[in-house]
C-alpha positions in Angstrom: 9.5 262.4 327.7 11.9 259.2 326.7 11.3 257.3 324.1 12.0 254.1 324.9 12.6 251.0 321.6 12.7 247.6 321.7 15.8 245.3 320.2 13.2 244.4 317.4 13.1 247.9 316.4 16.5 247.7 315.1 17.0 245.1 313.0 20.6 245.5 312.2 21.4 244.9 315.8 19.1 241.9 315.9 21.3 240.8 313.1 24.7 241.1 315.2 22.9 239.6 318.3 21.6 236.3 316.4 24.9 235.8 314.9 26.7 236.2 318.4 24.5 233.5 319.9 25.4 231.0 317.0 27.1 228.3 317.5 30.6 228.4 316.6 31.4 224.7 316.4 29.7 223.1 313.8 30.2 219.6 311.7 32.3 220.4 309.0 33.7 218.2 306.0 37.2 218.3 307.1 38.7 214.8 307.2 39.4 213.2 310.3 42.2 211.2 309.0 43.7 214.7 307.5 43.1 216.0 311.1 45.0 213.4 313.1 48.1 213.3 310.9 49.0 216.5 312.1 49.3 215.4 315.1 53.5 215.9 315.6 54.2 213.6 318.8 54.2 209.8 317.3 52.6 208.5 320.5 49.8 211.0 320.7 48.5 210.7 317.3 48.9 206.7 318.0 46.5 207.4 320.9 44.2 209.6 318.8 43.7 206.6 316.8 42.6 204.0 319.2 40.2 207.0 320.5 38.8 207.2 316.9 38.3 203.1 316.6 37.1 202.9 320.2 34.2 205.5 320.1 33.5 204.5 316.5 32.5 200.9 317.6 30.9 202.0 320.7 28.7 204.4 318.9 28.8 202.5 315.4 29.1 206.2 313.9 32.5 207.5 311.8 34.1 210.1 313.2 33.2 213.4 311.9 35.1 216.8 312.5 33.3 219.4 314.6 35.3 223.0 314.3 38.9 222.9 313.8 39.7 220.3 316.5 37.1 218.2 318.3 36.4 214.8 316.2 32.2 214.0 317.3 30.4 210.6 316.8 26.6 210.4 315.9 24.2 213.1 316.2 22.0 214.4 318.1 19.6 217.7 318.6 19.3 219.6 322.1 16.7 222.0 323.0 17.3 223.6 326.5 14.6 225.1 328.7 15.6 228.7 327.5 14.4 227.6 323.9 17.9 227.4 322.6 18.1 224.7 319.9 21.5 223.4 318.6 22.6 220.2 316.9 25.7 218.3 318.4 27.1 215.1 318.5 26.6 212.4 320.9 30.5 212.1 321.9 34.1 213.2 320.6 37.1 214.0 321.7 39.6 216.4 320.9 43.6 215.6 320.7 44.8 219.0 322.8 48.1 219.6 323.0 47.9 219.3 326.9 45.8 216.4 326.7 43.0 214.3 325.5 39.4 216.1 325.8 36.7 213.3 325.8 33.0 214.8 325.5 31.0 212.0 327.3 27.4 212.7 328.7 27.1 212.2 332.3 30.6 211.8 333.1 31.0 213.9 336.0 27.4 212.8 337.6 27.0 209.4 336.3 30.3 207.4 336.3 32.0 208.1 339.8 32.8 204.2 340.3 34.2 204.1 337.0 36.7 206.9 337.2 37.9 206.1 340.7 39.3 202.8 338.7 40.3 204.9 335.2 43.7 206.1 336.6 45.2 209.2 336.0 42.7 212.2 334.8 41.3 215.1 335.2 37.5 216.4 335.1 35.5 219.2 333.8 31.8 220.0 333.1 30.7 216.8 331.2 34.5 216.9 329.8 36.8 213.9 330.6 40.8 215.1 330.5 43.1 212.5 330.0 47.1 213.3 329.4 48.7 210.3 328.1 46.2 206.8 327.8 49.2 204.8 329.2 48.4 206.4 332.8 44.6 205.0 332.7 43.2 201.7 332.7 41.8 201.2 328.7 39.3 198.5 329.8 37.7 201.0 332.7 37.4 203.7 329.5 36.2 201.5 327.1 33.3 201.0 329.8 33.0 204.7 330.5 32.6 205.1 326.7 29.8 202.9 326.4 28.2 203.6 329.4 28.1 207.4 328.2 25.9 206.3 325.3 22.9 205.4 327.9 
């Protein structure tokens, strides 16, 4: 006859399973300024900048590192169906060397009108992709930033 045991059974394992499921970007007490001056290309790390001041006022929170690379405003705590709980922020961005990643809620679903106007970009799944902000209209972002606070 098999015997068969449950995960629970085994509580090393258990231990290697919880920490795969954590969350591997966290808030961390790296400094953003620190962060951004190692951006190399003068133009880019001009750009970081104004993303920095531009999703600071829209979400009147400093920018706070999140991992090694994404730069998150405000806070907030998510709880999906499944049960999973995580903290995150409300928006960030993250200076690639490809291109800007902006983390804006609803960007895909919400803001069609919008982007047809923004310019030059690219999307992903609630990710915004933008190579150089000289090749999108800053007044159309500035709108898609607030408008991803709602």
């Amino acid at each position: 006859m098999l015997e068969f045991k449950l995960i629970r059974d085994y509580p090393e394992l258990l231990n290697i399973y919880s920490k795969m499921a954590e969350l591997k970007t966290k808030k961390t007490t790296q400094s953003v300024d620190s962060f951004l001056k190692l951006i190399t290309e003068e133009q880019k790390r001009k750009d970081a900048y104004f993303l920095l001041q531009l999703m600071e006022e829209a979400t009147k929170e400093k920018g706070k590192m999140w991992g090694t690379s994404i730069i998150g405003f405000g806070d907030k705590h998510l709880k999906y169906e499944s049960g999973r709980e995580l903290d995150w922020f409300v928006m960030g961005f993250s200076p690639r060397k490809q291109n800007f990643a902006l983390y804006i809620t609803g960007i895909v679903d919400k803001q069609q009108s919008l982007l047809k106007k923004l310019g030059k970009y690219k999307t992903g799944k609630g990710c915004l992709y933008i190579n150089k902000l000289d090749e999108v209209d800053l007044a159309v972002l500035k709108e898609i930033i607030i408008k991803g606070l709602i």
